[in-house]
N, C-alpha and C positions, 0 to 999 in steps of 0.2 A: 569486464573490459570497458574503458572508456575511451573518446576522442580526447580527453581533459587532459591536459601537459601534464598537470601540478600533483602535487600525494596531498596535499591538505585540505580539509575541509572547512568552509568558516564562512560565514554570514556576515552583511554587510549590519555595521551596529550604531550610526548615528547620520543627522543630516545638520546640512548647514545653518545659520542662523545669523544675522547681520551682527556683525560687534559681539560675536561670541565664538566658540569652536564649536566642536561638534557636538552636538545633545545625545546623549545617547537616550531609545528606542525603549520602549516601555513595550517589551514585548511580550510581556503578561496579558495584556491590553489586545494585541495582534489577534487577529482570527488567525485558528491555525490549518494549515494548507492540506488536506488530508489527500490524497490521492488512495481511489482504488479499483483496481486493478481485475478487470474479470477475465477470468484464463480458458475457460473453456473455448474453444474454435469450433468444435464439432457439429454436424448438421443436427437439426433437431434439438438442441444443448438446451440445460431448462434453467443454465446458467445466466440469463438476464433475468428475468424473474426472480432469481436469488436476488442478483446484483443490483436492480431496481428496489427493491424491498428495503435494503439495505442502505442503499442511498438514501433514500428516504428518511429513514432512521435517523441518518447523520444530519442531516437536513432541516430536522429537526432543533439542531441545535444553533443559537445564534452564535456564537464561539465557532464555527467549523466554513472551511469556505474548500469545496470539493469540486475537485476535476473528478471524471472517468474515465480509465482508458480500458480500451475493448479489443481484447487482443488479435480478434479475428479480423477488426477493419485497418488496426494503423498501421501494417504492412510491412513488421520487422522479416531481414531476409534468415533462411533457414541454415545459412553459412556463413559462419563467422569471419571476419577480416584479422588480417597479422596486423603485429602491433604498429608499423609503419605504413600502412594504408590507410589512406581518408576511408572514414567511415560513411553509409548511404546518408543521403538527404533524411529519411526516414526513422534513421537511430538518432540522428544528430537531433530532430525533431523530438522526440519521445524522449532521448537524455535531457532534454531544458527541463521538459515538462516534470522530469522526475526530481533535477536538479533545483527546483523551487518548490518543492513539497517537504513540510516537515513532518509528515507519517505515514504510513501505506496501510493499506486494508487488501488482501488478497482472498477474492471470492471464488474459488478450486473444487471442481468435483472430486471424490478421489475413484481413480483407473487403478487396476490391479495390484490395489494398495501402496499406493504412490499417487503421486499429480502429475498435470497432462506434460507434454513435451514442451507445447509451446508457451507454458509458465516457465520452464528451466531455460529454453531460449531465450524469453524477456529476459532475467534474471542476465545469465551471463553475457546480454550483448553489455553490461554497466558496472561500475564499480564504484568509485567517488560516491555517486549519485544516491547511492543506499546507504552511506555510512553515518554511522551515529544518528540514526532515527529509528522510531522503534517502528514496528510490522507486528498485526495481526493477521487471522487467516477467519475468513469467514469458509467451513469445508460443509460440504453433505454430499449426501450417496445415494442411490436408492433403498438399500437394505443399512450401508453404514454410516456413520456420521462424518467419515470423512478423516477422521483425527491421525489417522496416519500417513496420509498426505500432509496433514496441518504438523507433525511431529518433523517430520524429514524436510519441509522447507523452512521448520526452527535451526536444524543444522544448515542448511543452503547461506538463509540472511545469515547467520550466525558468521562463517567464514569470509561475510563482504562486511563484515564490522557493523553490520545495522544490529538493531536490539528487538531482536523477539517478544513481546511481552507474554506473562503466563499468560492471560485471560484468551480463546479463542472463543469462535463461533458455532458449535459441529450440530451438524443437522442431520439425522437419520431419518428414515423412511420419508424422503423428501415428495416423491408423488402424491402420499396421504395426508399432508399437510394441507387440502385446501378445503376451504369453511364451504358451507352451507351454499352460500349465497356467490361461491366461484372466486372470491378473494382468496389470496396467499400470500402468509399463511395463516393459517386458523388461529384463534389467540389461543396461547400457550404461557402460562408464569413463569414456566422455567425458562421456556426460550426469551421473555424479555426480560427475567434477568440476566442472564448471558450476555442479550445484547446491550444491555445498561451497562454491568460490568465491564466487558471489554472495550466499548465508547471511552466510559470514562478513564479508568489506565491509560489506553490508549492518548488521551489527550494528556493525562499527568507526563507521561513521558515525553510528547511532544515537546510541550511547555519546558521541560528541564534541558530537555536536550538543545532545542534553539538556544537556550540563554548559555547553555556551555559551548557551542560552536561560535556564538558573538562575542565570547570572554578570550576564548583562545580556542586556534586552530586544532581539531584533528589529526592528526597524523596518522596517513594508515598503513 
């Protein structure tokens, strides 16, 4: 669901220039806008510590220029509005922010083998605002790694036209992840290639998909 009139998707693709038209955007060049997304609300939740960790990661890279949005503070309501209602201050807020990002990263514990409620609420208060971008899922559990929360919100983006990528994040036995020395989490080979792996997809997709929403509109 969006406040957005319009069904197309598309990116603004060049700027003005004295004694010439419009240049178009070397948006190879562009840092790309990652947005992600930490879904746990619940008290105690060890879901910043993931989502921290993570960020960081991204952070890392000169190419990535990241927002966080923390589901528990920016105060979407738990009751959707009909489609001819103005939408809260608060969605309208959270849809820009979502609507200038060219990828999403979704950091999910998984609940009773699924994700929490208040990931499927973000999720449905938008529509436009997810399409043609792709989405990974950074998931862990305490015993599981999360992957079937991270399998069932591939079907969710999937049906708002955003692009799933294969590459996820899944983290089991997340409690026992922490080193010696009280950092998390403990270094692990396989867990950074994981997270190398789906960084990078992650950003190839980016990269492809801006340059197809600046070429020509989406249609969803």
């Amino acid at each position: 669901m969006s406040e957005l009139g319009d069904r197309t998707v598309n990116a603004a693709a060049g700027t003005d220039e004295p004694g010439a038209g419009p240049a178009p955007v070397a948006l190879t060049a562009c840092p790309v806008r990652v947005t992600l997304i930490l879904g746990s609300t619940r008290t105690g939740r060890f879901g910043p510590t993931v989502a921290d960790w993570f960020a960081g990661r991204l952070r890392r890279r000169r190419d990535v220029e990241l927002d966080t949005v923390d589901l528990a503070t920016v105060g979407l309501p738990d009751r959707l509005t009909d489609h001819d209602e103005q939408v809260p201050p608060t969605v309208r807020e959270l849809g820009q922010r979502l609507a200038a990002a060219d990828a999403f990263v979704v950091v999910t514990p998984e609940y009773n083998r699924s994700f929490p409620a208040a990931v499927k609420n973000a999720i449905d208060w938008f529509d436009s605002e997810w399409a043609a971008k792709p989405v990974t899922v950074v998931s862990y559990g305490r015993d599981s790694d999360g992957s079937q929360a991270a399998a069932q919100l591939r079907q969710v983006f999937g049906e708002l036209n955003a692009v799933p990528i294969r590459r996820t994040v899944p983290i089991a036995k997340v409690w026992q992840r922490f080193a010696a020395d009280g950092s998390w989490p403990r270094r692990d080979a396989e867990l950074d290639e994981s997270v190398n792996g789906a960084v990078d997809q992650l950003l190839w997709w980016a990269r492809a998909l801006r340059e197809a929403r600046a070429s020509a509109p989406f249609v969803l």
